[in-house]
C-alpha positions as CSV (number, residue, x, y, z in Angstrom):
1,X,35.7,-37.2,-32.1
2,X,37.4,-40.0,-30.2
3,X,35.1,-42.7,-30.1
4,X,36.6,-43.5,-26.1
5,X,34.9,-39.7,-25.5
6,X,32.0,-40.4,-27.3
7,X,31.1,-43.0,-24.9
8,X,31.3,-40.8,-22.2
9,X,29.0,-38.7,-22.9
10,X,26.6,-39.8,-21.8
11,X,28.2,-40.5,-18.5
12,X,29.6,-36.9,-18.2
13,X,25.6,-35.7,-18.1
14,X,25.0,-38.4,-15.1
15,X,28.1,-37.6,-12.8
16,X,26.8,-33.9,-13.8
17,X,23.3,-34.6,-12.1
18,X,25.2,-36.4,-9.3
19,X,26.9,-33.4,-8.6
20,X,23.7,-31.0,-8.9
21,X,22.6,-33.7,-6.3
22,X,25.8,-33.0,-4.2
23,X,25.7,-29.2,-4.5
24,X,22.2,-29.3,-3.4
25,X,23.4,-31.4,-0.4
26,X,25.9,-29.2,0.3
27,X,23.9,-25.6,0.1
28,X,21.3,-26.8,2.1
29,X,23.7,-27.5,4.9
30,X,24.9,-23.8,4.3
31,X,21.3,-22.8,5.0
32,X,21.0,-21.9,1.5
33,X,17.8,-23.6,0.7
34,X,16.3,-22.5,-2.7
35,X,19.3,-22.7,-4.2
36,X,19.4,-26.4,-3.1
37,X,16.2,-27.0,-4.6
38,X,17.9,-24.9,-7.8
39,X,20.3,-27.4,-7.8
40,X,17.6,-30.8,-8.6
41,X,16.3,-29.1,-11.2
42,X,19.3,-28.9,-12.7
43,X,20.1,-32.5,-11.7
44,X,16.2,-33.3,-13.6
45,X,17.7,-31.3,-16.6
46,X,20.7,-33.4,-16.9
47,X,19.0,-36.4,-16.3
48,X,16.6,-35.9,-19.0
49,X,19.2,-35.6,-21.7
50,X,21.8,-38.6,-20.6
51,X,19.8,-41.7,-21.6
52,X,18.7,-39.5,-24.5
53,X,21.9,-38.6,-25.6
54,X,23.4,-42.4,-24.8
55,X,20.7,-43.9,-26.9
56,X,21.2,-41.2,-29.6
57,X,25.2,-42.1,-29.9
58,X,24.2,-45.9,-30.1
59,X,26.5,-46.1,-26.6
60,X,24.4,-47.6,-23.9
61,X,25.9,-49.6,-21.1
62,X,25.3,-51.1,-18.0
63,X,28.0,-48.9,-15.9
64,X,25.5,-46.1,-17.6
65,X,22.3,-47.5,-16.7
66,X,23.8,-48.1,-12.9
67,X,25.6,-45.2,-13.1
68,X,22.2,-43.4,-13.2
69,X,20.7,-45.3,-10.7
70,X,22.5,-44.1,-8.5
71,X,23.1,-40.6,-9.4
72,X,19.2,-40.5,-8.9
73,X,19.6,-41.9,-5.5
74,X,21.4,-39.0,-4.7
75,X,19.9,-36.4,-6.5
76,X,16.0,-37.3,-6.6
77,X,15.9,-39.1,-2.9
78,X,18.4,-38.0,-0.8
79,X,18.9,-34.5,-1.6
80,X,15.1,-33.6,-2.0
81,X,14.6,-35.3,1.5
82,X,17.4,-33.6,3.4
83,X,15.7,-30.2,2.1
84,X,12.4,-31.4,3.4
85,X,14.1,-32.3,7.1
86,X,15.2,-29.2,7.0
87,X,12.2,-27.2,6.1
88,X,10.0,-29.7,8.5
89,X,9.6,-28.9,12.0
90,X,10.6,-31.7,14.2
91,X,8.1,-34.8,14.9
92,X,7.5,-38.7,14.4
93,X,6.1,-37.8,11.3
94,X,8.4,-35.9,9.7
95,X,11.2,-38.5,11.0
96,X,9.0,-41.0,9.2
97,X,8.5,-39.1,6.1
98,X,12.5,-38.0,5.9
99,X,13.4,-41.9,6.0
100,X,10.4,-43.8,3.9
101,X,10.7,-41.2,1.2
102,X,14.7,-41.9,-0.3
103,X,14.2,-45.6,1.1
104,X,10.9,-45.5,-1.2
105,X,12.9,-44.0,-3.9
106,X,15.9,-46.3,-3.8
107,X,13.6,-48.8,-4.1
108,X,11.6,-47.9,-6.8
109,X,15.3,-47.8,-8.8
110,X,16.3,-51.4,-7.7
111,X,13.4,-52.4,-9.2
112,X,13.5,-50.6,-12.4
113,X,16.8,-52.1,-12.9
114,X,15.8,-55.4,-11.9
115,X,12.7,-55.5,-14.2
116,X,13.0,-52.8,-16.8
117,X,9.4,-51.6,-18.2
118,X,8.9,-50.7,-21.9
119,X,6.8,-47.5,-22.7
120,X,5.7,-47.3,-19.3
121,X,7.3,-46.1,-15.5
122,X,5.6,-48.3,-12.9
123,X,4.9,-46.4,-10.0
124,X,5.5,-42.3,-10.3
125,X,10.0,-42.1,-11.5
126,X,11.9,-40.4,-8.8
127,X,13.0,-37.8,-11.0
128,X,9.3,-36.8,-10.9
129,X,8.6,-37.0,-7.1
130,X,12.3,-35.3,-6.7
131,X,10.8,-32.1,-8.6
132,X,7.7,-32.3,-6.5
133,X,9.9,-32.2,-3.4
134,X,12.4,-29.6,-4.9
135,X,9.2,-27.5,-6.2
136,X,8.0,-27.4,-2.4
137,X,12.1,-26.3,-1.1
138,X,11.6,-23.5,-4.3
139,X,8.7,-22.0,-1.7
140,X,10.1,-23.0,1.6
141,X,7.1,-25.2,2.2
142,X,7.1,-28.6,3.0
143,X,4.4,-31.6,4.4
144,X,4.8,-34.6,6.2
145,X,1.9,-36.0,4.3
146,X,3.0,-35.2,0.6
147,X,6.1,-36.9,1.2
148,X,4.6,-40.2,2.2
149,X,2.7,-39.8,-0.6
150,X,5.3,-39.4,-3.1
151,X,7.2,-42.1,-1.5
152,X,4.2,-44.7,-1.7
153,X,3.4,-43.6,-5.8
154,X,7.3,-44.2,-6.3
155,X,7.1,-47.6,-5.3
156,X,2.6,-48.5,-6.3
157,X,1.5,-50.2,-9.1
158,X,0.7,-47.2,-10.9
159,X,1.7,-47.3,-14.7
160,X,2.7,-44.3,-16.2
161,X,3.1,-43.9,-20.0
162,X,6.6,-42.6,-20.8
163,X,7.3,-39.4,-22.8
């Protein structure tokens, strides 16, 4: 293989999780709401494996490492939130959730990347909280409260040992 592919490998995984992100965006404005959801867990799945696989080829890079940032902007805060507004009925708290909960996540990331950790996540990853979110979409359920929740444990001092 071309070692010019080989280094975008990696990167092929992450604009793939973008784009589950995306896709999820897009079906839940359809009204097509568990497949939304659907579409984060694929983004998780193809999340899991592009740090994996970069690290595994010896092709790491910052463009990668941003690159991922901010397909799990997309995929883990935004997407998972837009389900949740849609699944929520209408109030101040919802409205409060919907915004602190990507804003929570985004900056959770900026601080990862700032401050990298080693064998540990401080505070819950957003990939994690995402699933939570998407898990809720899955049944058409969705709470004010675990939002702010997830949102606060994203960004707490909370260390978590990584897999």
């Amino acid at each position: 293989m071309s070692s010019r592919f080989v280094k975008w490998v990696p990167n092929l995984f992450t604009m793939g999780n973008l784009l589950s992100g995306l896709f999820s965006i897009t079906f839940n404005m359809s009204g097509y709401l568990r497949m939304a959801a659907l579409f984060i867990f694929l983004a998780a799945l193809l999340d899991l494996f592009d740090g994996r696989i970069a690290r595994k080829l010896k092709v790491n890079s910052e463009l990668g490492v941003e690159l991922d940032s901010l397909a799990d902007v997309v995929s883990f805060g935004v997407a998972p939130a837009l389900l949740f507004h849609t699944l929520s009925p209408h109030s101040l708290l919802t409205s409060l959730a919907f915004m602190l909960y990507p804003a929570m996540g985004a900056l959770r990331l900026a601080r990862f990347s700032a401050k990298p950790t080693i064998g540990y996540f401080m505070g819950i990853p957003i990939p994690l909280a995402g699933l939570i979110m998407a898990g809720m979409g899955l049944f058409l359920y969705s709470n004010p409260y675990v939002a702010i929740l997830l949102a606060i444990l994203m960004v707490s001092p909370i260390r978590i040992k990584k897999l």
